[in-house]
mmCIF file as gemmi writes it, N, C-alpha and C atoms, coordinates in Angstrom:
data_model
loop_
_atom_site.group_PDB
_atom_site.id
_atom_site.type_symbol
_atom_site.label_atom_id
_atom_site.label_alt_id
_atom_site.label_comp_id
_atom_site.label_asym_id
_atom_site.label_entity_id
_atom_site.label_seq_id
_atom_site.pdbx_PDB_ins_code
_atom_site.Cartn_x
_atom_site.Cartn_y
_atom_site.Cartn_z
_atom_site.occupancy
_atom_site.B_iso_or_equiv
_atom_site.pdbx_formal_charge
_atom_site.auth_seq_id
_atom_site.auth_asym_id
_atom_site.pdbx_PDB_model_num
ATOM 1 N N . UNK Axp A 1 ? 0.849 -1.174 0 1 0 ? 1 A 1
ATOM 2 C CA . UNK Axp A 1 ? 0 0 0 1 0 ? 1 A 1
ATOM 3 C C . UNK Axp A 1 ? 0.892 1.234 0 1 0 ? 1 A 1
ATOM 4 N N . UNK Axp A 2 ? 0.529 2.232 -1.078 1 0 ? 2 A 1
ATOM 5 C CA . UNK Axp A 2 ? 1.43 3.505 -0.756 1 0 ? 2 A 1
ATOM 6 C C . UNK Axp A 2 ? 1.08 4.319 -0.124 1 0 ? 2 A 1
ATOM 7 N N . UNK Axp A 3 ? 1.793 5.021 1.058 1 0 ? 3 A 1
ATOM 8 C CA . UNK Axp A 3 ? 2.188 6.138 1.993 1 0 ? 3 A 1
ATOM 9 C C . UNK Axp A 3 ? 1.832 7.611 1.514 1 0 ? 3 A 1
ATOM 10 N N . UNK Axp A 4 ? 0.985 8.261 1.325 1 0 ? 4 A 1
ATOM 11 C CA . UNK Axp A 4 ? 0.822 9.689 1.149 1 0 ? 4 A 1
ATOM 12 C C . UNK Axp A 4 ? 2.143 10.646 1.897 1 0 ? 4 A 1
ATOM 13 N N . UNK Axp A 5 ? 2.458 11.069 0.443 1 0 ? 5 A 1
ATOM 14 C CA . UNK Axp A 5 ? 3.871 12.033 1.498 1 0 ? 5 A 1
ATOM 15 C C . UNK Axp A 5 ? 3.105 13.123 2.154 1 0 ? 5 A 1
ATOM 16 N N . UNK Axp A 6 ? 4.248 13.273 3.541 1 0 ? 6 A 1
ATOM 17 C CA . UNK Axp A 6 ? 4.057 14.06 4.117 1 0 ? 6 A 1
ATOM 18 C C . UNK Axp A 6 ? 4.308 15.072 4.817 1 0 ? 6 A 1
ATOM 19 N N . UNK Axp A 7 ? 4.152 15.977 5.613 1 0 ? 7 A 1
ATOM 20 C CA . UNK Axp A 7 ? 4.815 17.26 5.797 1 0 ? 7 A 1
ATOM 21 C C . UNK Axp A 7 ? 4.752 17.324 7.55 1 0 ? 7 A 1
ATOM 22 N N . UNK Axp A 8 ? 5.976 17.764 7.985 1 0 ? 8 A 1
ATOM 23 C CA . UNK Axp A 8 ? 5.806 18.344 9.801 1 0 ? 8 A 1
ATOM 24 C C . UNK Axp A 8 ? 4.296 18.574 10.006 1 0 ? 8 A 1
ATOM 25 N N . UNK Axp A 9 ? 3.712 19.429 9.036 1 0 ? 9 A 1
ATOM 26 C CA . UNK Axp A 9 ? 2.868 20.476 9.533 1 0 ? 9 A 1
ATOM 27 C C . UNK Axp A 9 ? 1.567 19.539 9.052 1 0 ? 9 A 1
ATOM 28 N N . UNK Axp A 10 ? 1.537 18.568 7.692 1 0 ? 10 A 1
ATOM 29 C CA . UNK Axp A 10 ? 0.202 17.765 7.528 1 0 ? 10 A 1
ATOM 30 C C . UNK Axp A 10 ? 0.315 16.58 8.93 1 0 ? 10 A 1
ATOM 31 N N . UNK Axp A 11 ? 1.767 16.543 9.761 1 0 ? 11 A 1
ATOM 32 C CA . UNK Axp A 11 ? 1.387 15.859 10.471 1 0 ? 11 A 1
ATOM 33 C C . UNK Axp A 11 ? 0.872 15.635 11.713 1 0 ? 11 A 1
ATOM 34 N N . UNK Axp A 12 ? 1.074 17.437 11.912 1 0 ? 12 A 1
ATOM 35 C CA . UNK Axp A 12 ? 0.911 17.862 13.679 1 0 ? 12 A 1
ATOM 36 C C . UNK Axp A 12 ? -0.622 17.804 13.405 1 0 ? 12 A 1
ATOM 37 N N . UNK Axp A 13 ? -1.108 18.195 12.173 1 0 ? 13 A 1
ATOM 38 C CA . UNK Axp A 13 ? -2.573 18.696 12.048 1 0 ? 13 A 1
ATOM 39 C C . UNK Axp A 13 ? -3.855 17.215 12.053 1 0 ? 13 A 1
ATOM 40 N N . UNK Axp A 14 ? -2.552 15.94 11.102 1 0 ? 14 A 1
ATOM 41 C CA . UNK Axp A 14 ? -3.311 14.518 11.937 1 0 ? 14 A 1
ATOM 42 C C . UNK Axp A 14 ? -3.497 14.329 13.38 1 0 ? 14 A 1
ATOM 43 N N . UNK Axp A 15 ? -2.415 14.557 13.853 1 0 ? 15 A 1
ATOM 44 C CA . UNK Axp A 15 ? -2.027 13.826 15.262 1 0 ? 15 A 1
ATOM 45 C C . UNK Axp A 15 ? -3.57 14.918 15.96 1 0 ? 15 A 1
ATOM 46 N N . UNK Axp A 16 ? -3.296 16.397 15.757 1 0 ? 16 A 1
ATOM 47 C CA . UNK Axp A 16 ? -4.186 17.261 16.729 1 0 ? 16 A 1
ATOM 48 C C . UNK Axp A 16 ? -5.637 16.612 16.046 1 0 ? 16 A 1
ATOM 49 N N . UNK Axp A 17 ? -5.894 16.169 14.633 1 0 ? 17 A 1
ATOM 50 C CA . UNK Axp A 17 ? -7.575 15.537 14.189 1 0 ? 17 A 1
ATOM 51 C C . UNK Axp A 17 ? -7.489 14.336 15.141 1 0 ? 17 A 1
ATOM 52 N N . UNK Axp A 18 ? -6.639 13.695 15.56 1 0 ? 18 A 1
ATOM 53 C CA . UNK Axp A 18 ? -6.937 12.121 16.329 1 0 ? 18 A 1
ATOM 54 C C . UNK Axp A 18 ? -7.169 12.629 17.614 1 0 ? 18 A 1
ATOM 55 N N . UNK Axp A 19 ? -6.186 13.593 18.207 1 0 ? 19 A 1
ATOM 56 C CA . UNK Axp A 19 ? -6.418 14.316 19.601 1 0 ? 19 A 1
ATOM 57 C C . UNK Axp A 19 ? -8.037 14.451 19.945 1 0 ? 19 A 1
ATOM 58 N N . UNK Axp A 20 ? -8.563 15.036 18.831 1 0 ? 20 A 1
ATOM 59 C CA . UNK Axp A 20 ? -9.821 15.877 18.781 1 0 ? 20 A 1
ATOM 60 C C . UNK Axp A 20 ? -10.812 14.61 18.792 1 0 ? 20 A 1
ATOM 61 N N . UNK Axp A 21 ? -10.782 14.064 17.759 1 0 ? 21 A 1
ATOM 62 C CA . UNK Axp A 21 ? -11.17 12.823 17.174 1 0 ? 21 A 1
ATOM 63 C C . UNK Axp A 21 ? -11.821 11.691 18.899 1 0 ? 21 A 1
ATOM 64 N N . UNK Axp A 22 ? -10.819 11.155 19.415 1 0 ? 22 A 1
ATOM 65 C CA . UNK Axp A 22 ? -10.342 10.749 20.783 1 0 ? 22 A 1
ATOM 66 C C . UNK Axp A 22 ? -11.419 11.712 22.017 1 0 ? 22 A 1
ATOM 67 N N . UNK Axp A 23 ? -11.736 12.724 21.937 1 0 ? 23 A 1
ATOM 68 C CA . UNK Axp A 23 ? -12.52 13.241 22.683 1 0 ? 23 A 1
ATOM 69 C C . UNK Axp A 23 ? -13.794 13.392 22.476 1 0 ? 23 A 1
ATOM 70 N N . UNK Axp A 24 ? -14.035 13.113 20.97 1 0 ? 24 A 1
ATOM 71 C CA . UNK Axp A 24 ? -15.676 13.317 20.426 1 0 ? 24 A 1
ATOM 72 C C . UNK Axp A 24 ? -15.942 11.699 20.406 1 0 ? 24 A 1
ATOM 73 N N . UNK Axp A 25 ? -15.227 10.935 20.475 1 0 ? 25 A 1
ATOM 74 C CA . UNK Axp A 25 ? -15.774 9.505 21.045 1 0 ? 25 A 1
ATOM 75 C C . UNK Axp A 25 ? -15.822 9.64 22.174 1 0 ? 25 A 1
ATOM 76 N N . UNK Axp A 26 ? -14.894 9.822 23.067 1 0 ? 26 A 1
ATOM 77 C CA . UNK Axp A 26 ? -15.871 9.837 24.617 1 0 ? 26 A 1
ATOM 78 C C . UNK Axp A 26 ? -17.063 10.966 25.418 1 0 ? 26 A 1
ATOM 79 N N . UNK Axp A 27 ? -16.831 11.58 24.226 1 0 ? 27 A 1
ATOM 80 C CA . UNK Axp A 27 ? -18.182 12.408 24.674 1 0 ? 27 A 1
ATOM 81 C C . UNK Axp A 27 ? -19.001 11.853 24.33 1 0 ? 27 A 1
ATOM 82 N N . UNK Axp A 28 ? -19.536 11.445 22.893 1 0 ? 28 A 1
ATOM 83 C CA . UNK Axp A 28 ? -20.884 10.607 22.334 1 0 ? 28 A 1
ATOM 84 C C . UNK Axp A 28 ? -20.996 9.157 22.461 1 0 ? 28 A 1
ATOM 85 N N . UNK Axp A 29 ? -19.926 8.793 22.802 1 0 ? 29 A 1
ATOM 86 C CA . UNK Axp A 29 ? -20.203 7.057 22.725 1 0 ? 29 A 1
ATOM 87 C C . UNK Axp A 29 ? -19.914 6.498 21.389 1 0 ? 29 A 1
ATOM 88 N N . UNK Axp A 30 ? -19.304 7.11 20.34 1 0 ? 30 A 1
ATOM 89 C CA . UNK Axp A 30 ? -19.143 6.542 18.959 1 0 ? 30 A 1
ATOM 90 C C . UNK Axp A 30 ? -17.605 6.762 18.511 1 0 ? 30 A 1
ATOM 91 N N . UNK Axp A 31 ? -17.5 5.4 18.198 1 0 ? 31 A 1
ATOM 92 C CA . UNK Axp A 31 ? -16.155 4.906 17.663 1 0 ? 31 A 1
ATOM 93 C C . UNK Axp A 31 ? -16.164 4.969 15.875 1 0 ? 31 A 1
ATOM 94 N N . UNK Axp A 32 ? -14.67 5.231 15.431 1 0 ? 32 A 1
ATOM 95 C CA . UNK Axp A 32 ? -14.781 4.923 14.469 1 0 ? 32 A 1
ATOM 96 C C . UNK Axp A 32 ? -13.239 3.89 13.743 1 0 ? 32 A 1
ATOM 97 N N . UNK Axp A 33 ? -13.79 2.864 13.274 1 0 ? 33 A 1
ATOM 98 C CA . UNK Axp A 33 ? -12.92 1.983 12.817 1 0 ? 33 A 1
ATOM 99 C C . UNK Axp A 33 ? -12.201 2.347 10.979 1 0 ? 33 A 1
ATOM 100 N N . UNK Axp A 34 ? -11.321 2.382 10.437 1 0 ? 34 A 1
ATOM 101 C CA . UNK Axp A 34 ? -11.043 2.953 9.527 1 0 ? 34 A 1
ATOM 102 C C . UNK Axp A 34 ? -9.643 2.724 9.209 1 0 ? 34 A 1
ATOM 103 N N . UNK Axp A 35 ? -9.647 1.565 8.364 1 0 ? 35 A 1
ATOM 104 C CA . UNK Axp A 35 ? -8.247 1.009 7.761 1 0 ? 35 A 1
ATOM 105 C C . UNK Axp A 35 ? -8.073 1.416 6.713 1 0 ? 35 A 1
ATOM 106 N N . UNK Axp A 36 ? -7.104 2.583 6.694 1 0 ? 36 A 1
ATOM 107 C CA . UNK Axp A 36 ? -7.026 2.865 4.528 1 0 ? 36 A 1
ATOM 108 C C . UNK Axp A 36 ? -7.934 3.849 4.451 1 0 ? 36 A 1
ATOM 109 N N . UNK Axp A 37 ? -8.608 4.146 5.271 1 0 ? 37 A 1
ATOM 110 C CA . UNK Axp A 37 ? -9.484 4.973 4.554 1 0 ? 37 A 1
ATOM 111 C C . UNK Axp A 37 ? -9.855 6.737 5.38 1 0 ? 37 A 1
ATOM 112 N N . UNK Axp A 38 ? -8.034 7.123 5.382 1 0 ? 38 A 1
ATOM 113 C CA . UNK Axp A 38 ? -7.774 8.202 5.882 1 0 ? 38 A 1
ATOM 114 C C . UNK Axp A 38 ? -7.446 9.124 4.446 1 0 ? 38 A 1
ATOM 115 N N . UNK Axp A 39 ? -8.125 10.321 3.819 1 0 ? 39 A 1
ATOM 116 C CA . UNK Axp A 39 ? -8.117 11.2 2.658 1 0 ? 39 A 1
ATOM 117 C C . UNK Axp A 39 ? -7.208 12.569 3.73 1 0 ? 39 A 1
ATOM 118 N N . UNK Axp A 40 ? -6.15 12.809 3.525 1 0 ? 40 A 1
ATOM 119 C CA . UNK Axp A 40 ? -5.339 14.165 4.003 1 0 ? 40 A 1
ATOM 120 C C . UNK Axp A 40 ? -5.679 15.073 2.652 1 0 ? 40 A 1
ATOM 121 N N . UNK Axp A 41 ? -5.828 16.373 3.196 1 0 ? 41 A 1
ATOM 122 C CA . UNK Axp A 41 ? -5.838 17.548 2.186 1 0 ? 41 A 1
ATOM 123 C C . UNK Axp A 41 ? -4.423 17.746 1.141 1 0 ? 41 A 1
ATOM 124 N N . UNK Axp A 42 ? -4.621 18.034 0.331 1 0 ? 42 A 1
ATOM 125 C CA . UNK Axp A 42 ? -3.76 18.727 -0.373 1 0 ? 42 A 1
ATOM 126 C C . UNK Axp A 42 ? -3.438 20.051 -0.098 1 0 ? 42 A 1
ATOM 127 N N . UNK Axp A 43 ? -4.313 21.127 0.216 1 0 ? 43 A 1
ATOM 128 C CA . UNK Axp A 43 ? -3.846 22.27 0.383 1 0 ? 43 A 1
ATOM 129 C C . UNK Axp A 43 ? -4.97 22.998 1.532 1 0 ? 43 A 1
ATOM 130 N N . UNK Axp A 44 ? -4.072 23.787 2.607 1 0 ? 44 A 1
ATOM 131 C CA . UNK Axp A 44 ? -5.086 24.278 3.147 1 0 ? 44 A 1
ATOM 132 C C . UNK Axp A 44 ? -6.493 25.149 2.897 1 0 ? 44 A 1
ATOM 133 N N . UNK Axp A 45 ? -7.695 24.526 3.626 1 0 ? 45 A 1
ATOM 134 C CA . UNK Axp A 45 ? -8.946 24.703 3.221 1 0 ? 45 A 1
ATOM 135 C C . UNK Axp A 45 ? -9.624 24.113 2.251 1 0 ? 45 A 1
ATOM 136 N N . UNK Axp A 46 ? -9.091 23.105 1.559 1 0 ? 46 A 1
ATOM 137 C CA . UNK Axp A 46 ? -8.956 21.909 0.896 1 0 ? 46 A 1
ATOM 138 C C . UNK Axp A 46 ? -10.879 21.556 0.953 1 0 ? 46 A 1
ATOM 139 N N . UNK Axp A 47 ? -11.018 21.784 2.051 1 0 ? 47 A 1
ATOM 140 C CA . UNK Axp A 47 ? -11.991 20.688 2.979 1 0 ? 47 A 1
ATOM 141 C C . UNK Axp A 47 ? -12.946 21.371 3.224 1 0 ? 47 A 1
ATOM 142 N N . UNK Axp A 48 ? -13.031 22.871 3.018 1 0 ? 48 A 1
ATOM 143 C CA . UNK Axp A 48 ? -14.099 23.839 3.929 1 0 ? 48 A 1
ATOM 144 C C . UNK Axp A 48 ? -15.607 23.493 3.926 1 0 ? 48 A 1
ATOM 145 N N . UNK Axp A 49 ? -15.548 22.736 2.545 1 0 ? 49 A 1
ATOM 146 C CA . UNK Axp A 49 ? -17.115 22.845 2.498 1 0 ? 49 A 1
ATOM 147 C C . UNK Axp A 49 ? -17.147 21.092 2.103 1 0 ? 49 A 1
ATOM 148 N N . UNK Axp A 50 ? -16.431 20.252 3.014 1 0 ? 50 A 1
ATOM 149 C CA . UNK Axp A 50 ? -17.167 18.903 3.162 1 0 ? 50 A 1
ATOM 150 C C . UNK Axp A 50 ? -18.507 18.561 4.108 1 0 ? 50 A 1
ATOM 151 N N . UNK Axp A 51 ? -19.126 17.828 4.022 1 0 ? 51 A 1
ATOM 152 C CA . UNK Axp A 51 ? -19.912 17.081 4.864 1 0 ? 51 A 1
ATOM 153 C C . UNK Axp A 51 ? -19.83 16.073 4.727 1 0 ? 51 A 1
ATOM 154 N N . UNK Axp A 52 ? -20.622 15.022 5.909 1 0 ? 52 A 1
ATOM 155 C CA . UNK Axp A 52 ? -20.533 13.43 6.105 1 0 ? 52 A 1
ATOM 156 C C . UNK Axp A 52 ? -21.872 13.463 5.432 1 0 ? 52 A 1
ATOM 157 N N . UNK Axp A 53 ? -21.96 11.813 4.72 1 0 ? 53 A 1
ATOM 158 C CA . UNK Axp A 53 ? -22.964 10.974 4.227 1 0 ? 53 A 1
ATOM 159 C C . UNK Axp A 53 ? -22.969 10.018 5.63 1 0 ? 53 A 1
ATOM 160 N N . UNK Axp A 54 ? -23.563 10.195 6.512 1 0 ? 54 A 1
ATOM 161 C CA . UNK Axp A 54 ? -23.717 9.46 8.043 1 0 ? 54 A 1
ATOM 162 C C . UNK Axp A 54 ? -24.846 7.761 7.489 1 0 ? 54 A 1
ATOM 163 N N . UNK Axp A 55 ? -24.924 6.46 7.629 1 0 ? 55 A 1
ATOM 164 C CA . UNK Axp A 55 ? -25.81 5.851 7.839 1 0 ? 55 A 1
ATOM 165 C C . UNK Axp A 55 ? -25.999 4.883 8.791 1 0 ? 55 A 1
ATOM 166 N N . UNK Axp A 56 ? -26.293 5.184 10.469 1 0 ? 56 A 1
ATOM 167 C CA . UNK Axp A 56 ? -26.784 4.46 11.009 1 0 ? 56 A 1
ATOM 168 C C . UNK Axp A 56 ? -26.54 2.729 11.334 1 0 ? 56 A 1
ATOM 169 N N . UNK Axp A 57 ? -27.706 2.787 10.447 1 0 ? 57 A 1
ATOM 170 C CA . UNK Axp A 57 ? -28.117 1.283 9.979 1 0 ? 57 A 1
ATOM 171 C C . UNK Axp A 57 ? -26.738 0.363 9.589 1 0 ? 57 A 1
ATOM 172 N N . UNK Axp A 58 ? -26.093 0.748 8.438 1 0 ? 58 A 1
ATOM 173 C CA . UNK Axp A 58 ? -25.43 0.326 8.262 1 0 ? 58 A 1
ATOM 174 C C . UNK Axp A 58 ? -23.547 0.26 8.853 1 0 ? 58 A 1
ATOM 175 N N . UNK Axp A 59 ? -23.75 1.355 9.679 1 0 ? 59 A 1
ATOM 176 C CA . UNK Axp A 59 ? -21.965 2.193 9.869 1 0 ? 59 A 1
ATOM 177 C C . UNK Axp A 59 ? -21.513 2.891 9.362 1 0 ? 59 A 1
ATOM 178 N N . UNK Axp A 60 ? -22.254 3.212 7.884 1 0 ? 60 A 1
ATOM 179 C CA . UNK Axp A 60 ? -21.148 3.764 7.115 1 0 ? 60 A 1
ATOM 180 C C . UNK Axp A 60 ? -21.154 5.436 7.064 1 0 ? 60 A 1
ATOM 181 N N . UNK Axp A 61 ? -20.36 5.969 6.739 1 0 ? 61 A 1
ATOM 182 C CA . UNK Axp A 61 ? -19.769 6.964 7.038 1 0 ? 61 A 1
ATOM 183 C C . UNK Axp A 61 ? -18.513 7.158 6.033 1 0 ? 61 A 1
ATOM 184 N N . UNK Axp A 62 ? -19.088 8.727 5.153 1 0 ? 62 A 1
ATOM 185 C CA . UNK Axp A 62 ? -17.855 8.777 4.25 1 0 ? 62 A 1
ATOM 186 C C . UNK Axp A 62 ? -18.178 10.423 3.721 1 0 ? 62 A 1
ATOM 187 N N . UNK Axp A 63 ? -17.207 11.152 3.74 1 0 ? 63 A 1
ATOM 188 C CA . UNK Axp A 63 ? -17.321 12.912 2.915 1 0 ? 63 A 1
ATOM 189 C C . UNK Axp A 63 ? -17.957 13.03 1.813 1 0 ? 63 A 1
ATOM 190 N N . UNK Axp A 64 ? -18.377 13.971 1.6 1 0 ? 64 A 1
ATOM 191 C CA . UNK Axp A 64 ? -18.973 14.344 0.386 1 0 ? 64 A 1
ATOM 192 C C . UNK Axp A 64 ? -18.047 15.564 0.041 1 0 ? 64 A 1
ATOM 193 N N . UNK Axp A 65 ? -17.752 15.964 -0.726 1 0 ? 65 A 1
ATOM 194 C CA . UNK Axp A 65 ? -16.919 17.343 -1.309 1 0 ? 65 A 1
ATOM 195 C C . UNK Axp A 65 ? -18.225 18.131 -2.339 1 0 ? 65 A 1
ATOM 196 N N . UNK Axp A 66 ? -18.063 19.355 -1.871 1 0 ? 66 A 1
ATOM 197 C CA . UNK Axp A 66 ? -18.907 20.085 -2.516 1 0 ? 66 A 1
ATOM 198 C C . UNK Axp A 66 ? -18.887 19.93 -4.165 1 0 ? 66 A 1
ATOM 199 N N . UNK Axp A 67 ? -17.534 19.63 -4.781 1 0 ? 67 A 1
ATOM 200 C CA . UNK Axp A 67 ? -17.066 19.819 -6.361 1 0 ? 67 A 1
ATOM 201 C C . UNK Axp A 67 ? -17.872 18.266 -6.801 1 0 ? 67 A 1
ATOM 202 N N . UNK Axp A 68 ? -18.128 17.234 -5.884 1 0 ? 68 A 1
ATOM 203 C CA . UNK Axp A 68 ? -18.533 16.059 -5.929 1 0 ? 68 A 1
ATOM 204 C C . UNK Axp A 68 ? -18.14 15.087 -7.327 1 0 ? 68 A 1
ATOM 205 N N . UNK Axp A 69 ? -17.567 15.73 -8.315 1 0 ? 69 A 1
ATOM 206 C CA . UNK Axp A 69 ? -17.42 15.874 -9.565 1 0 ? 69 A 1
ATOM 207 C C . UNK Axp A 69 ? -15.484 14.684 -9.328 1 0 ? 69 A 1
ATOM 208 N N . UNK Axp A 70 ? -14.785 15.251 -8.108 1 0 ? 70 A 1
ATOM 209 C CA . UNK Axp A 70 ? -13.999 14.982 -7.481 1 0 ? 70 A 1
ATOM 210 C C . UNK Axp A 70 ? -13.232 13.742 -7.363 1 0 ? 70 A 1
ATOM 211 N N . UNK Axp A 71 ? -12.716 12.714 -7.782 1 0 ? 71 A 1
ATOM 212 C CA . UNK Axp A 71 ? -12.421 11.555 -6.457 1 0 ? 71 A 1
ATOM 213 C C . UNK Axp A 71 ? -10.85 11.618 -6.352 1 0 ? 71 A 1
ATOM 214 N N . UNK Axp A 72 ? -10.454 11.051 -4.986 1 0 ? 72 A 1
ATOM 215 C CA . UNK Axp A 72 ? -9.749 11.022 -4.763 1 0 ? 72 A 1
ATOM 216 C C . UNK Axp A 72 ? -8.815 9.588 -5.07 1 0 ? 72 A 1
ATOM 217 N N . UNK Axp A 73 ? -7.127 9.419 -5.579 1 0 ? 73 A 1
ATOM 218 C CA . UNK Axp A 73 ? -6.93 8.564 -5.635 1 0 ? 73 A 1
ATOM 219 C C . UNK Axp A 73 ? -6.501 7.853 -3.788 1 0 ? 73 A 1
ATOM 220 N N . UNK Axp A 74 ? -6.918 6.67 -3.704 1 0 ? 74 A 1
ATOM 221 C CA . UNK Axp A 74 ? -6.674 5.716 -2.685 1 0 ? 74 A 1
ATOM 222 C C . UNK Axp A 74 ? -5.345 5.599 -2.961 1 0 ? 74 A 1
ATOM 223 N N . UNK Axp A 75 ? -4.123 5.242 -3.211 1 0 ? 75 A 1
ATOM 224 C CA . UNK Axp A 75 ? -3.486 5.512 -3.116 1 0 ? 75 A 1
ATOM 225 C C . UNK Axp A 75 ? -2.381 6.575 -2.749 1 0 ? 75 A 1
ATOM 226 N N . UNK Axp A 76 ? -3.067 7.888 -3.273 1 0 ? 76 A 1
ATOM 227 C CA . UNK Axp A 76 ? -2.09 9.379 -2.858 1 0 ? 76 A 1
ATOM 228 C C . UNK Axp A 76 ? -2.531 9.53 -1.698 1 0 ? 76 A 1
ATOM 229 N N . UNK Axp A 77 ? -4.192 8.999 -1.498 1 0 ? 77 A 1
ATOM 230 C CA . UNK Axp A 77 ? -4.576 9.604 -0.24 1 0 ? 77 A 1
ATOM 231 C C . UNK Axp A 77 ? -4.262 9.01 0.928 1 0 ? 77 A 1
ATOM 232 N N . UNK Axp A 78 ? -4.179 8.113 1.184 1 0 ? 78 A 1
ATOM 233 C CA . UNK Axp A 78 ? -4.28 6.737 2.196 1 0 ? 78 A 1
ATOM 234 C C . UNK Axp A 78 ? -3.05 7.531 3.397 1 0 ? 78 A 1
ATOM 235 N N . UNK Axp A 79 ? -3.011 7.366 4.817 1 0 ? 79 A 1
ATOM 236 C CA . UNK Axp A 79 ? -1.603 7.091 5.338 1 0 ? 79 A 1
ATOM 237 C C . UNK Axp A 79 ? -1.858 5.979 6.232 1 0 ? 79 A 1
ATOM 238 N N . UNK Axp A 80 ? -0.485 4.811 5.993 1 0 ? 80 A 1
ATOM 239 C CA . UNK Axp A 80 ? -0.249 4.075 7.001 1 0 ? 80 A 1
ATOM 240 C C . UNK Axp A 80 ? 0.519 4.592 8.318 1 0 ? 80 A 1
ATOM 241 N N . UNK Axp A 81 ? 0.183 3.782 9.714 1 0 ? 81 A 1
ATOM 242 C CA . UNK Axp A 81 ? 0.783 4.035 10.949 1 0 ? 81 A 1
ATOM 243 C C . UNK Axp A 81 ? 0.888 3.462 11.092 1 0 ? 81 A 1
């Protein structure tokens, strides 16, 4: 699997989303499981106008990008830890 390169600064800004991440599960009670299927920005504000496709029922859970027109490659995007 390939490694999305990365930068000091794309990485303080993971570590502080897991920080954050880590506290909105123990506030609500909801976990999220997610192998591979971490998308990092390309450029700041990248992201401003995402939302979640949330479903319940099923678990699933995945962004929508406003340009929707969009996809991202799984590969550039992905990071392993």
């Amino acid at each position: 699997m390939a490694v999305a390169p990365t930068s000091p600064q794309l990485e303080a800004n993971y570590d502080q989303f897991i920080a954050e991440l880590t506290a909105l599960t123990r506030k609500y009670g909801v976990a999220i499981q997610s192998v591979g299927g971490v998308i990092l920005a390309d450029a700041p504000g990248e992201f401003r106008n995402v939302t979640y496709r949330a479903d319940i029922s099923s678990g699933d859970l995945y962004p929508e990008f406003a340009d929707n027109c969009r996809t991202r490659s799984a590969s550039k995007t992905r990071r392993s830890t």
